[in-house]
C-alpha positions in Angstrom: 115.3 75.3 124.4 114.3 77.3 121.4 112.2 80.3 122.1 110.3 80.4 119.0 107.6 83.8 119.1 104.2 83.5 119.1 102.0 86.7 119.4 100.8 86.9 123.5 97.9 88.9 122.6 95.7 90.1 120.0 96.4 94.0 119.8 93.1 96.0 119.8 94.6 98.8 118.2 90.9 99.8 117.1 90.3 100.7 120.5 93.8 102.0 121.4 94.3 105.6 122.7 97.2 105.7 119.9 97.7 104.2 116.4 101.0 102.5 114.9 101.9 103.1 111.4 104.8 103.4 109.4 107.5 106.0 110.5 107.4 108.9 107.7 110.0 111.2 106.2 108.0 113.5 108.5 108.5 111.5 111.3 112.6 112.1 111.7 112.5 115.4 113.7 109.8 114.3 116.5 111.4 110.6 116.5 114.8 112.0 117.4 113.6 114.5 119.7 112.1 111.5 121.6 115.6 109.3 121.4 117.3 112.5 123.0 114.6 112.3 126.1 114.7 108.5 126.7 118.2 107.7 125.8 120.7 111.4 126.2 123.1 112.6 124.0 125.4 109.6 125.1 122.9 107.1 122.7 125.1 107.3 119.5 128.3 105.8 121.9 126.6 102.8 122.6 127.5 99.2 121.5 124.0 98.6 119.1 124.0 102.2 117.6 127.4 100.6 115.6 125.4 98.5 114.1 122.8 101.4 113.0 125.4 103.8 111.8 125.0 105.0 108.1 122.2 102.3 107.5 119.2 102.1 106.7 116.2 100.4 108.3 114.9 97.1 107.2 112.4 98.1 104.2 109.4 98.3 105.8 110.3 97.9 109.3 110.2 101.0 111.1 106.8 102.1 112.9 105.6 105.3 114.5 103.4 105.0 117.3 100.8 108.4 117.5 98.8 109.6 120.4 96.5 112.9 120.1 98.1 114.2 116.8 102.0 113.2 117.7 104.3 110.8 117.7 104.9 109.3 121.4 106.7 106.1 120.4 109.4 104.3 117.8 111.0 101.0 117.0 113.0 100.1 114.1 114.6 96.9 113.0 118.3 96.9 111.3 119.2 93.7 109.3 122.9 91.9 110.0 124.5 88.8 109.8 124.7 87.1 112.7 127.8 85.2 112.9 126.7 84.3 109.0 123.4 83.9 109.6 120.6 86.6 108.3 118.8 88.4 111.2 117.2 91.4 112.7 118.7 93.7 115.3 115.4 95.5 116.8 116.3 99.1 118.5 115.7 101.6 119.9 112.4 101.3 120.9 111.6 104.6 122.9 108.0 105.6 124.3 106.7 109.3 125.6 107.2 109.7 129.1 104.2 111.0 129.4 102.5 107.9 127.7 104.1 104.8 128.9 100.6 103.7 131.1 99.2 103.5 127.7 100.7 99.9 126.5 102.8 101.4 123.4 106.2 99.7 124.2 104.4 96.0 123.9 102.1 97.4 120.9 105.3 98.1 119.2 107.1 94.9 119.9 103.8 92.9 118.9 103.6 94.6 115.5 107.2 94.5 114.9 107.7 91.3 115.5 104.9 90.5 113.1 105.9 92.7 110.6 109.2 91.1 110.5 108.2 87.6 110.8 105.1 88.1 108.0 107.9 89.4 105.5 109.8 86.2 106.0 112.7 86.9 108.7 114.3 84.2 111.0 115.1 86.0 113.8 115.6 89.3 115.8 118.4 90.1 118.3 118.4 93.2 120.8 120.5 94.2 123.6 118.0 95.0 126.9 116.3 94.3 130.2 115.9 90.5 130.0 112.7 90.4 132.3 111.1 92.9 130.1 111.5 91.1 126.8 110.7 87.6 128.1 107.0 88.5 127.8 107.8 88.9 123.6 110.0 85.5 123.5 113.3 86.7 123.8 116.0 85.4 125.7 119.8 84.7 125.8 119.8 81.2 125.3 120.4 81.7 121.2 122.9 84.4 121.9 125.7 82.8 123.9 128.3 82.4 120.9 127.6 85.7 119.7 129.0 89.3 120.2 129.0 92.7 119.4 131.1 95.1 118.1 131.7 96.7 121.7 130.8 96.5 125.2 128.2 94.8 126.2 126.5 92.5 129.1 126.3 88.7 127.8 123.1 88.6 130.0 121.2 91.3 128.0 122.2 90.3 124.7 118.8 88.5 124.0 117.3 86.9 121.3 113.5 85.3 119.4 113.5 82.9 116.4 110.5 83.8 114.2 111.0 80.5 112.4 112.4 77.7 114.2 115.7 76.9 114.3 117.0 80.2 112.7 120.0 80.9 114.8 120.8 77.4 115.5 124.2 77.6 113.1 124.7 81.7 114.9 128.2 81.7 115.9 130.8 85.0 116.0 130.5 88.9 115.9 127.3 90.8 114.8 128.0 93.0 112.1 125.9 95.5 109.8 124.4 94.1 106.4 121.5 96.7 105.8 121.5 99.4 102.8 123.5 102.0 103.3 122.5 105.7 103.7 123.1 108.2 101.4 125.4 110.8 103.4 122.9 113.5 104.0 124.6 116.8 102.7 125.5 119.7 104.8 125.2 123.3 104.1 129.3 123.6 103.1 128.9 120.6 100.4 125.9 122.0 99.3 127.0 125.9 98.6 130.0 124.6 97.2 127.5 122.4 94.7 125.8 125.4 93.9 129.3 127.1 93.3 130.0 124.6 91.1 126.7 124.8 88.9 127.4 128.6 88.6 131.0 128.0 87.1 130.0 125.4 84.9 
């Protein structure tokens, strides 16, 4: 069976309680603040964060989801080759505590997942609770000759084909493909920079 996505709802964003847009250079401090809440500390050890890890988002797939003034919700997608084959990884996706009544979580799967599939992507693969993401498409029926680079549960490693057929030839380990991230510099690098400028 091929679980190809198709939107379950229209989004009335209009008349949302929030709005999603595009995550901001502003963004970083709130969004991390809010990974630390929902995830812990212990969320840069797991499996998927390896294939996040001095990478960049997918260009223009990262949204900020803001309620009241600030930012209650995230979701990013990651590009990678999926056993050879060109996908999406989507993750984390993290909401407020103190907004999750407020349908954010499925806002920001729906608009993802249209983002991703308007610009022309295949597919996109997450890790998570496999009754939870069968309302978006995904399932694990796409995933069973691939792996990650780490730990994981074979039932939660889950999977939608935006275009039909994408992951039919996925076979073999997940690995990173996306841009890389420029190392950001810390204050040591920096004053010996400035050291350097002085002598010169």
């Amino acid at each position: 069976m091929t679980a190809v996505w198709k939107k379950t709802a229209a989004l009335t964003l209009e008349t949302a309680p929030f709005a999603i847009r595009a995550e901001r250079a502003s963004d970083v401090v709130a969004r991390e603040a809010l990974l630390d809440a929902s995830f812990g500390e212990g969320r840069f050890a797991r499996t998927c964060q390896r294939l996040r890890d001095g990478r960049l988002p997918a260009e223009g797939l990262a949204f900020s989801a803001v309620h009241e003034g600030r930012l209650v919700g995230t979701v990013r997608l990651w590009h990678v080759s999926a056993g050879g084959v060109p996908a999406l990884v989507l993750g984390p996706l993290a909401v407020d505590a103190s907004c999750r009544s407020l349908g954010i979580g499925a806002a920001l799967m729906e608009h993802a997942l249209a983002a991703a599939k308007a610009r022309g992507h295949g597919a996109v693969i997450l890790r998570g609770d496999p009754v939870y993401y069968a309302r978006f498409g995904f399932a694990a029926d796409k995933t069973g000759a691939l792996a990650l680079p780490g730990p994981f549960e074979r039932e939660r490693l889950l999977a939608v084909e935006l275009r039909d057929g994408a992951l039919d030839e996925a076979f073999g380990m997940i690995a990173a493909t996306g841009m890389k991230a420029r190392r950001p510099r810390t204050r040591a690098a920096e004053k010996a920079r400035k050291l350097l400028i002085r002598a010169a």
